[in-house]
TORKOL-4160 file (C-alpha; in steps of 0.2 Angstrom, whole numbers, padded with zeros to 4 digits, m for minus):
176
<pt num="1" X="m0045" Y="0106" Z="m0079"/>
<pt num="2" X="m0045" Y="0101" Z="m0060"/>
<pt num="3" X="m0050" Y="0085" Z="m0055"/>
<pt num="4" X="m0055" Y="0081" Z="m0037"/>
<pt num="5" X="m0057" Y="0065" Z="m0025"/>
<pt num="6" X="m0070" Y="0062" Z="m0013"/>
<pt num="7" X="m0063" Y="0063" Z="0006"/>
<pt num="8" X="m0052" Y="0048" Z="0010"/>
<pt num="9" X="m0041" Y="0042" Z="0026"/>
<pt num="10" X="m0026" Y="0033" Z="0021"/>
<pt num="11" X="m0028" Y="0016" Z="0030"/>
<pt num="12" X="m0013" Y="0004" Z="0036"/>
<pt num="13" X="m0018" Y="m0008" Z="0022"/>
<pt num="14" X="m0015" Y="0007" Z="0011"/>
<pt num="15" X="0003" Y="0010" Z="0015"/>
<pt num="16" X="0006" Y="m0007" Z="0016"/>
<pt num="17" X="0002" Y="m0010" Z="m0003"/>
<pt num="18" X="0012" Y="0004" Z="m0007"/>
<pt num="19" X="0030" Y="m0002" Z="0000"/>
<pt num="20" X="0028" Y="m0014" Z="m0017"/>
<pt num="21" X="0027" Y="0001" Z="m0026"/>
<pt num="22" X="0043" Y="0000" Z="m0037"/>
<pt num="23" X="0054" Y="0014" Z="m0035"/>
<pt num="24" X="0049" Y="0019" Z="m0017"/>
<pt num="25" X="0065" Y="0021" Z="m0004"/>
<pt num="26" X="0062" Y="0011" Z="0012"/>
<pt num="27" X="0076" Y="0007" Z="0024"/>
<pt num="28" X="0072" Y="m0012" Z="0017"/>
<pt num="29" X="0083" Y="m0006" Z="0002"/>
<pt num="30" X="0098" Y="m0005" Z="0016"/>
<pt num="31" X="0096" Y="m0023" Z="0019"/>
<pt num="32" X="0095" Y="m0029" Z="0003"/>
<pt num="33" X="0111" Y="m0017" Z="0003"/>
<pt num="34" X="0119" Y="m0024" Z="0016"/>
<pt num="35" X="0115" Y="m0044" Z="0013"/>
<pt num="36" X="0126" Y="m0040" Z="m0008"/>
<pt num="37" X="0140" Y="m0031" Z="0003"/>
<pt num="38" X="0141" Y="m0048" Z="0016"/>
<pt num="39" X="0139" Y="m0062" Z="0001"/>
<pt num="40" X="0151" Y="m0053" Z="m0009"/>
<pt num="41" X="0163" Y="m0051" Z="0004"/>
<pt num="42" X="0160" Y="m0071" Z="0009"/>
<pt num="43" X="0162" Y="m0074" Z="m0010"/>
<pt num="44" X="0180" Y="m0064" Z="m0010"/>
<pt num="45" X="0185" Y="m0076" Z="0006"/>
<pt num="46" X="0181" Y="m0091" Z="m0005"/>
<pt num="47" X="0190" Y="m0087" Z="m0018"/>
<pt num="48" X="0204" Y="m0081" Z="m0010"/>
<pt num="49" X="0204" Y="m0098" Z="0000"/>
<pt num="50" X="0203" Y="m0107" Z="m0017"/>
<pt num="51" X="0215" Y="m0095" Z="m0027"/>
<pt num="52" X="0229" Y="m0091" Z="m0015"/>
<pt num="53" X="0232" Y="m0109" Z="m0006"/>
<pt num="54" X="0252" Y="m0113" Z="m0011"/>
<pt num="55" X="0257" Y="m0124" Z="m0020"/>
<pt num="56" X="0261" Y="m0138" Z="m0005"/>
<pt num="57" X="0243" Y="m0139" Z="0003"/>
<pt num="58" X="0245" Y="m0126" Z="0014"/>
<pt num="59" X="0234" Y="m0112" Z="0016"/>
<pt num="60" X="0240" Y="m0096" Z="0022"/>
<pt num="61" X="0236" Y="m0085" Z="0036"/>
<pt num="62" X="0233" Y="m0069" Z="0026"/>
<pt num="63" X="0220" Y="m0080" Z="0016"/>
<pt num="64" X="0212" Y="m0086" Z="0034"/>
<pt num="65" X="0211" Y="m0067" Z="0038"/>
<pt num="66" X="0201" Y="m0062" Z="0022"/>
<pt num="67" X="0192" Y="m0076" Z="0023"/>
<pt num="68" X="0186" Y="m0075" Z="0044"/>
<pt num="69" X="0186" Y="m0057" Z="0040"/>
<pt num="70" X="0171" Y="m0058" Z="0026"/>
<pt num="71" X="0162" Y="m0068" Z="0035"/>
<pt num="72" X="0161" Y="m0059" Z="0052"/>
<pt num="73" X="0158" Y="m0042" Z="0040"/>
<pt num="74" X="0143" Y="m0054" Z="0031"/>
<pt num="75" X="0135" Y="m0059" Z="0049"/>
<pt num="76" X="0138" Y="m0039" Z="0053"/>
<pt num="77" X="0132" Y="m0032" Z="0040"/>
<pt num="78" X="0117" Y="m0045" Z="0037"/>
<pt num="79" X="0111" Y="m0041" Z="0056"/>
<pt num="80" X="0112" Y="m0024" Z="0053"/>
<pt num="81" X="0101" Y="m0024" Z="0037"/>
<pt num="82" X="0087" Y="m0035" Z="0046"/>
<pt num="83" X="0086" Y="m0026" Z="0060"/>
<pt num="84" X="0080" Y="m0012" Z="0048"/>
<pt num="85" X="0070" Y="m0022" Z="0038"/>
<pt num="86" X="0061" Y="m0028" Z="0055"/>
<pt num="87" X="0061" Y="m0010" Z="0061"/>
<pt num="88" X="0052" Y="m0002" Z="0042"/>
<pt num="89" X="0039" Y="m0017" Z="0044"/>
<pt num="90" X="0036" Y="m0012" Z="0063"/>
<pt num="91" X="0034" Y="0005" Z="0058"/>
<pt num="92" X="0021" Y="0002" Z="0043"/>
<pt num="93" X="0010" Y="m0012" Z="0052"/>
<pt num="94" X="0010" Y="0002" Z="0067"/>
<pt num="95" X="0005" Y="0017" Z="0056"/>
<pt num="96" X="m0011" Y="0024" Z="0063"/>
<pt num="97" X="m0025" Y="0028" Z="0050"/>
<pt num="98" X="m0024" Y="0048" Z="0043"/>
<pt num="99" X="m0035" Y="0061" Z="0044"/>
<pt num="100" X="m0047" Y="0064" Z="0031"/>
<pt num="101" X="m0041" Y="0074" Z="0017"/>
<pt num="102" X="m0046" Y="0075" Z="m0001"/>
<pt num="103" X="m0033" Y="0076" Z="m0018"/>
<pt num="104" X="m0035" Y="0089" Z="m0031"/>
<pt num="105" X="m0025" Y="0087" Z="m0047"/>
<pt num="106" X="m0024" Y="0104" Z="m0056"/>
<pt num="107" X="m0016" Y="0113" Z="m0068"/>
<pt num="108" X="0001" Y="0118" Z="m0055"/>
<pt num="109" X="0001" Y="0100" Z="m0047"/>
<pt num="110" X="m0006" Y="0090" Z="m0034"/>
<pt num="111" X="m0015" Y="0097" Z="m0017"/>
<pt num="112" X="m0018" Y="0088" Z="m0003"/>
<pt num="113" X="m0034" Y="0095" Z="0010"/>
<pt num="114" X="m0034" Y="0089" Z="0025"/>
<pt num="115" X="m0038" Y="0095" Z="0045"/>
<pt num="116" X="m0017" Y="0096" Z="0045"/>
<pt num="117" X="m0017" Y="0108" Z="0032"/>
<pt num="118" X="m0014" Y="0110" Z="0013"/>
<pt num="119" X="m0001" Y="0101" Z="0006"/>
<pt num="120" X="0004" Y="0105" Z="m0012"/>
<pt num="121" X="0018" Y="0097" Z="m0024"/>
<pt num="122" X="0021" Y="0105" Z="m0042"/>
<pt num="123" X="0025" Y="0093" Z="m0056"/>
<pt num="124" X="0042" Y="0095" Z="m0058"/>
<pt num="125" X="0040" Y="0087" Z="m0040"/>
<pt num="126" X="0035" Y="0070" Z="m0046"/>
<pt num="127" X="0041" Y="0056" Z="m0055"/>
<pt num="128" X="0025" Y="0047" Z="m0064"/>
<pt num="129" X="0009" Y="0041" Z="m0060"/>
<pt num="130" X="0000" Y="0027" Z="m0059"/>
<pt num="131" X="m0018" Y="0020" Z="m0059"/>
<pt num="132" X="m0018" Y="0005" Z="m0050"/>
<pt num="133" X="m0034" Y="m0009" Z="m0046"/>
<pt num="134" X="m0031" Y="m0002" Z="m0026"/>
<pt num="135" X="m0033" Y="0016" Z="m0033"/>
<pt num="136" X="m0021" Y="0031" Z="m0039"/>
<pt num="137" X="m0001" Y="0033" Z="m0036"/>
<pt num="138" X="0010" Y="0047" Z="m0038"/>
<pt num="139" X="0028" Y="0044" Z="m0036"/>
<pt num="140" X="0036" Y="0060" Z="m0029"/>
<pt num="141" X="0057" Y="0062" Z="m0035"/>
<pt num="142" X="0061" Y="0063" Z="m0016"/>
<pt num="143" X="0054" Y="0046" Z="m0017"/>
<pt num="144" X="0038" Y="0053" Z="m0006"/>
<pt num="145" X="0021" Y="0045" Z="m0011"/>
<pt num="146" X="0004" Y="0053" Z="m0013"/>
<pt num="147" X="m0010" Y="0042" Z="m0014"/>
<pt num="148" X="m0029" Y="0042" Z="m0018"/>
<pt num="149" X="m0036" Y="0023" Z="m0014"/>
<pt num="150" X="m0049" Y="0017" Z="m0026"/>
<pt num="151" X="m0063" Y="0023" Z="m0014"/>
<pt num="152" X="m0058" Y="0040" Z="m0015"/>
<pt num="153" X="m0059" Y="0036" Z="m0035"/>
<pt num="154" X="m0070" Y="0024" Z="m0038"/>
<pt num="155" X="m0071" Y="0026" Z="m0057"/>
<pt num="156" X="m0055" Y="0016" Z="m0066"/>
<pt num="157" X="m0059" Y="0030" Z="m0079"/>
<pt num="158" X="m0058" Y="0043" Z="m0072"/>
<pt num="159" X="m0041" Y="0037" Z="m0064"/>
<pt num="160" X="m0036" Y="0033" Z="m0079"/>
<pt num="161" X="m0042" Y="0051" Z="m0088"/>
<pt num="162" X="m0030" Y="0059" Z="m0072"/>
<pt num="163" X="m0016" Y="0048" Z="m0076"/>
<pt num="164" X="m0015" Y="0052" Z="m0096"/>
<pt num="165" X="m0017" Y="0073" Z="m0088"/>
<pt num="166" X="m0003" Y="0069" Z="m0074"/>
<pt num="167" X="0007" Y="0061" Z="m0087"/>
<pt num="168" X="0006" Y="0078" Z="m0101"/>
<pt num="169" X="0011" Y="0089" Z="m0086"/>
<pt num="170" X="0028" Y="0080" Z="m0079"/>
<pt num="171" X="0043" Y="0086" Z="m0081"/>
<pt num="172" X="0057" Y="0071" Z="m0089"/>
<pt num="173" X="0072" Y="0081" Z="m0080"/>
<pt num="174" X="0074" Y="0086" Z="m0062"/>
<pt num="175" X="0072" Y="0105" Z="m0058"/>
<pt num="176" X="0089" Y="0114" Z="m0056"/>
């Protein structure tokens, strides 16, 4: 069985709404990365304020170390994460709109027509699938998406029908 959209261009709006997709690798994740490494690091600085003061008041200098050194390695690392974040936002709101191309779901995978070229992902390839309100999305294991908007598929059953065949075909384990 083969099922085939109608020609579509991916639109900025598109790609936008698929950064929410969950699963999807952005270099957002390295900021939200980087802000746990900094808070736990200013965390460990407290606590070794409050833990290791001596016992007359005082607290000592390898305590002030940790400490001042978590929380320049928080401002670091923090900085360094948002000016990724800033840079994958950038990137996305900047995106120009695709060519045309059209998706065909068949029995080997996925194709991709297009004026670039034939694109074609077998199913060992992706992870799931799923029908959205905004249209269809496959979630590749490299953490790639393929997407068909809903004006490409305007029938929420015949997204549905694709994603019950996409979802007999993938494969549970990743190809050696």
């Amino acid at each position: 069985m083969t099922f085939e959209s109608l020609p579509y261009r991916l639109e900025a709006d598109d790609l936008r709404s698929a950064r929410e997709q969950p699963g999807v690798r952005t270099l957002s994740l390295l900021a939200g990365t980087a802000l746990a490494a900094g808070t736990a690091a200013t965390v460990g600085g407290l606590v070794a304020l409050i833990a290791l003061r001596p016992s007359d008041g005082a607290i000592g200098e390898t305590t002030v170390r940790l400490a001042v050194a978590g929380w320049i390695g928080w401002g670091v690392l923090a900085a360094i994460g948002l000016w990724f974040a800033r840079k994958a936002d950038a990137a996305t709101k900047q995106t120009p709109d695709g060519p045309t191309q059209t998706l065909t779901v068949e029995e080997a995978g996925l194709r991709l027509n297009g004026r670039w070229g034939v694109s074609e992902i077998r199913w060992e390839g992706i992870l799931r699938c799923e029908p959205r309100g905004d249209g269809l999305v496959f979630v590749c294991r490299d953490g790639a998406l393929v997407m068909a908007p809903a004006r490409a598929i305007p029938d929420p059953g015949w997204r549905e029908a694709v994603a019950a065949y996409a979802a007999e075909r993938l494969v549970d384990e990743e190809p050696a």
